[in-house]
C-alpha positions in Angstrom: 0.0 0.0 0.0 1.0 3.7 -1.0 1.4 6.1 2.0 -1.0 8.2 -0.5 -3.4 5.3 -0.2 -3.1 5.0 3.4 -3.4 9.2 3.9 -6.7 8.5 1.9 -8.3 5.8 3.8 -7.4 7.6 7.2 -8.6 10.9 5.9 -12.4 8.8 4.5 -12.6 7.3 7.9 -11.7 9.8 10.3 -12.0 13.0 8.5 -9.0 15.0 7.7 -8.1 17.1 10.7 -9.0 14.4 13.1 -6.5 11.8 10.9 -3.8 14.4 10.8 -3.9 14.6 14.6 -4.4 10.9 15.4 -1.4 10.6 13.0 1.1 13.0 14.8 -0.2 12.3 18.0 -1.5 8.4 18.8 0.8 6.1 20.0 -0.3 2.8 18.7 1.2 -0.1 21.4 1.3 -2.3 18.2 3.8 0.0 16.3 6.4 -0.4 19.0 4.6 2.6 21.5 5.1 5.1 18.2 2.8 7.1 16.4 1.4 6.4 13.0 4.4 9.7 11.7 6.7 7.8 13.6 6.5 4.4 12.2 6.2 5.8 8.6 9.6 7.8 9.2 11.0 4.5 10.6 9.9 2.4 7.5 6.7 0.4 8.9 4.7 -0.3 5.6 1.8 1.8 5.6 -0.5 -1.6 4.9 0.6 -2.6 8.4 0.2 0.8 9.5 -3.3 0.6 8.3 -4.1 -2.7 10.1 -3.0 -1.4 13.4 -5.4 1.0 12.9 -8.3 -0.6 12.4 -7.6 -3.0 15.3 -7.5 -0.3 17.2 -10.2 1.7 16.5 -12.8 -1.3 16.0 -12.9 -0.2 11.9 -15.4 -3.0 10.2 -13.6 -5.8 8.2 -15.3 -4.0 4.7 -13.3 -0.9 5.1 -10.5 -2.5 6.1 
């Protein structure tokens, strides 16, 4: 997955300003206690990026 793709489907599912900040400011415990910025600067795929997310906020399997 793109990190285009990935800004895109965060942006549909939580809006753009809210993605932005949950982006720059989350810490996800499954990306290693980093934020979604973090883990993209590091080199996590955004596809795993992605699934994180949706574990975490309970996003349904068909937009996943």
């Amino acid at each position: 997955m793109r990190i285009t793709v990935f800004r895109r489907l965060m942006a549909e599912e939580f809006g753009q300003t809210r993605a932005e900040t949950l982006a720059s400011d989350h810490v996800l415990s499954g990306l290693g206690g980093r934020t979604i910025e973090q883990a993209l600067a590091d080199g996590v795929p955004a596809k795993e990026i992605w699934q994180q997310v949706c574990g975490e906020f309970d996003i349904p399997a068909e937009r996943r």
